[in-house]
C-alpha positions in Angstrom: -3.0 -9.1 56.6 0.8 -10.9 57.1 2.1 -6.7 56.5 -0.1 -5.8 59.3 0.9 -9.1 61.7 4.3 -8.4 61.2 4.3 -4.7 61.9 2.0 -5.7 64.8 4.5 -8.0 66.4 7.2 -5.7 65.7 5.6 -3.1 68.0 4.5 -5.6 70.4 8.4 -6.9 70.3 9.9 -3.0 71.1 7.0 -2.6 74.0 8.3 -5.8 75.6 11.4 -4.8 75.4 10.9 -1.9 77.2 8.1 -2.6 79.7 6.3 0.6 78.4 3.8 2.0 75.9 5.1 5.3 73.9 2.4 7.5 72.7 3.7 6.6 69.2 3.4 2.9 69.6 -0.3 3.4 70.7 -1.1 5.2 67.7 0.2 2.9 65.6 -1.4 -0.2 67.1 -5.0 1.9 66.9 -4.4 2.5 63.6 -3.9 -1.6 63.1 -6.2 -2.6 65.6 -9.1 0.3 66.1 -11.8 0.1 68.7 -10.2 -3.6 69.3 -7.4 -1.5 70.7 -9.4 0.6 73.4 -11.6 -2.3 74.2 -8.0 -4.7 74.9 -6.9 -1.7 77.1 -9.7 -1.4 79.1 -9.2 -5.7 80.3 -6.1 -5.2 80.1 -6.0 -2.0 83.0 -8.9 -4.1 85.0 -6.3 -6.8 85.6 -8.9 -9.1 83.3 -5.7 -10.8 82.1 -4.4 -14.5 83.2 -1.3 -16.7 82.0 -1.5 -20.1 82.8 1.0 -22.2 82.7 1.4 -26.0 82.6 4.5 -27.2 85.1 6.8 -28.9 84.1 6.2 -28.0 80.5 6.5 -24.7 81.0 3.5 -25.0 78.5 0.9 -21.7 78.5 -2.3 -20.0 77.7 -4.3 -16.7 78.6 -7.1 -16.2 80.5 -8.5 -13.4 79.1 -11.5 -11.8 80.4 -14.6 -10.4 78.5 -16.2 -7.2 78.6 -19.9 -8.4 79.2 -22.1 -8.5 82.0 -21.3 -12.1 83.0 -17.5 -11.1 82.8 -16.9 -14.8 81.0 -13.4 -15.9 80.9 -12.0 -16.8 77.6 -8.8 -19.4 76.5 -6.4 -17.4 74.3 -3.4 -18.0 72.2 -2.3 -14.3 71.5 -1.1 -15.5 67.8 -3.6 -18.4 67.2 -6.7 -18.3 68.8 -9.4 -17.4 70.9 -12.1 -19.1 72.0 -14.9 -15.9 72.1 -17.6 -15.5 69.4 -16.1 -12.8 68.0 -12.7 -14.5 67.1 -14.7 -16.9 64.9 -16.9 -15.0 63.1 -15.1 -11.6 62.5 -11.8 -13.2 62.1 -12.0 -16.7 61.1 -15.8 -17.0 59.5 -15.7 -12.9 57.9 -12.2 -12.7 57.5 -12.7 -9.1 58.9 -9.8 -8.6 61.4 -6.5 -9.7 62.1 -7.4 -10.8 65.6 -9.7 -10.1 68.5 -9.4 -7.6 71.3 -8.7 -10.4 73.8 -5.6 -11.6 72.1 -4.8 -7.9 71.8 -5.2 -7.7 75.6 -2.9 -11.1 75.7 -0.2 -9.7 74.2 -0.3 -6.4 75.6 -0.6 -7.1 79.2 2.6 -9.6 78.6 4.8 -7.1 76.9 4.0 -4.6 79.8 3.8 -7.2 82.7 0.5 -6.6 83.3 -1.0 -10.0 83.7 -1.4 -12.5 86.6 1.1 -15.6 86.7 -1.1 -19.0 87.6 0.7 -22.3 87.8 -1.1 -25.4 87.5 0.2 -29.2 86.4 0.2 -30.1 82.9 -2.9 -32.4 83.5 -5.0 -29.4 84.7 -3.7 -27.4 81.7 -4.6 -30.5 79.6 -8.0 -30.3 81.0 -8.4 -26.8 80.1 -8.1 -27.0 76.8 -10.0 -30.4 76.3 -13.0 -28.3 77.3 -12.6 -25.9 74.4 
């Protein structure tokens, strides 16, 4: 699974760089990611993505939003964590996938641009994450 991180980042790395998604790079993120791919593309193309950060720290999370009914808003680190069910028990319980499709949508609405900016103070961003 560090082989498929890596190459992951890598990709993610050259899409930032460029502000754009090659046909090339998309199949090679399906190929690491699958239907967590299509899934991260459809929040990430409804604007169902949110960085937050802390000021002054500079200091951030995602926002990232799910695909259900009650369109519940999840807190994301892109290389750490998520807070949705699926995070724990495919990745962390099952050991099943590298990540979930929200911190695919995290890091692929970044590396394009394609998320909301929201600044709040370091005590609001403290709070946010005390109610994980």
């Amino acid at each position: 699974m560090a082989t498929t991180s890596a190459a992951a980042g890598a990709i993610f790395d050259q899409i930032k760089s460029s502000h754009s998604v090659s046909d090339e790079q998309l199949s090679i993120l399906n190929f690491l990611f699958g239907k967590n791919l299509e899934r991260a593309t459809r929040i990430v193309d409804q604007g169902g993505v949110r960085r937050v950060v802390g000021l002054p720290s500079g200091r951030s999370l995602f926002l990232v939003v799910g695909e259900s009914r009650r369109k519940e808003e999840y807190i994301c680190f892109p290389l750490h964590l998520c807070t949705c069910y699926s995070f724990f028990y495919d990745i962390v319980n099952r050991g099943e996938q590298i990540c979930c499709k929200h911190q695919i949508a995290a890091r692929l609405a970044e590396a394009v641009g394609a998320h909301q900016e929201m600044e709040v103070t370091d005590e609001q961003l403290a709070l946010m994450l005390s109610n994980i």
